[in-house]
C-alpha positions in Angstrom: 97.4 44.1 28.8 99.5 46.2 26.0 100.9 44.8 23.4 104.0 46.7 21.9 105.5 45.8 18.2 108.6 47.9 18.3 109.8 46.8 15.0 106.2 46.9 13.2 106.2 43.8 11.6 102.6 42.8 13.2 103.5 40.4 15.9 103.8 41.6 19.7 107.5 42.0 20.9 106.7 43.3 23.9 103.5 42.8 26.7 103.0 45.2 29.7 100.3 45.5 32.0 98.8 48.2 34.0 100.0 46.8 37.3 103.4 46.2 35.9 103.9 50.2 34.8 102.2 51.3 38.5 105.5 49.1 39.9 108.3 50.4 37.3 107.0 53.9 38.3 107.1 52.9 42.4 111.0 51.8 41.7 111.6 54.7 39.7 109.7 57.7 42.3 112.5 55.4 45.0 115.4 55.6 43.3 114.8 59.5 42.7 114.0 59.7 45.8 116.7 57.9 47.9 119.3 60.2 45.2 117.6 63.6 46.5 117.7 62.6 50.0 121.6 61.0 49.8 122.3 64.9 48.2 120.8 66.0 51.2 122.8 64.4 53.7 125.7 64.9 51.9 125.1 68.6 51.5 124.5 69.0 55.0 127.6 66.7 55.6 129.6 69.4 54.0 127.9 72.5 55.8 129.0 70.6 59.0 132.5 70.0 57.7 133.4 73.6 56.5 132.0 74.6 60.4 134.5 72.5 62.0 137.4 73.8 59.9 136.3 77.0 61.4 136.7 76.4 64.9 139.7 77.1 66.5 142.1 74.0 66.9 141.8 72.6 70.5 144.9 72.5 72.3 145.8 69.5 74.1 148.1 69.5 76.7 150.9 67.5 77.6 148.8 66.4 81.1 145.9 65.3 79.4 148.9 62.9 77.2 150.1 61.9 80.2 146.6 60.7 81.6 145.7 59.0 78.6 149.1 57.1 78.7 148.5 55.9 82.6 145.2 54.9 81.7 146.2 53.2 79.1 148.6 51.5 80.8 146.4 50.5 83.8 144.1 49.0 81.2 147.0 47.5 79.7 148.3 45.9 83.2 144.5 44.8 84.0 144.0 43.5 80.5 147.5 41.4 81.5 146.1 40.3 85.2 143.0 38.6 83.8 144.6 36.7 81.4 146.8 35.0 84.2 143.9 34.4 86.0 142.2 32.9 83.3 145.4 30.9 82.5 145.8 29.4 85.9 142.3 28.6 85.7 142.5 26.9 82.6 145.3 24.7 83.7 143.7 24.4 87.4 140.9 23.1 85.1 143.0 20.7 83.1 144.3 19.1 86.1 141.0 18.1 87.6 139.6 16.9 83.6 143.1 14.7 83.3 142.5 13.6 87.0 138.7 12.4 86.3 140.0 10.6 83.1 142.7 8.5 84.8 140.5 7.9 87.6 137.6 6.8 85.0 139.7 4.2 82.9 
């Protein structure tokens, strides 16, 4: 173990040891190189952007609008179904637990 008297009056200020520098050095060596690798990605990020903003604009088409907006409706409608379904349950259910309570006092 190192001792280290930053201010020189004779007494240690600061102790290190070997294993402790080998595990500052393993954080630092990370950190560098999770920075070069995150300038990587973002680089290529970039390269993938500017490509895209070179392509022609896709044209969409008032019939592919028009599917969309029937399926989406259809979901919509199916979405509205189901919950009536699981609303008559629920109350078919409440029936029958009222029922059983009545009958059980």
């Amino acid at each position: 173990m190192a001792g280290i008297d930053w201010n020189r009056d004779g007494n240690v200020d600061f102790n290190i040891s070997f294993p402790q520098v080998i595990t500052v050095l393993t954080v630092v060596a990370s950190i560098i190189g999770s920075y070069y690798s995150l300038q990587n990605k973002i680089s290529e990020l970039d390269a993938r952007i500017k490509r895209a903003e070179e392509l022609p604009a896709q044209e969409v088409s008032i019939k592919d609008v028009d599917a969309l907006k029937i399926e989406y409706d259809l979901k919509i409608e199916k979405v509205a179904i189901q919950a009536k379904e699981n609303m008559e349950s629920l109350q078919d259910f409440e029936k029958e637990v009222r029922f059983n309570y009545k009958r059980n006092r």
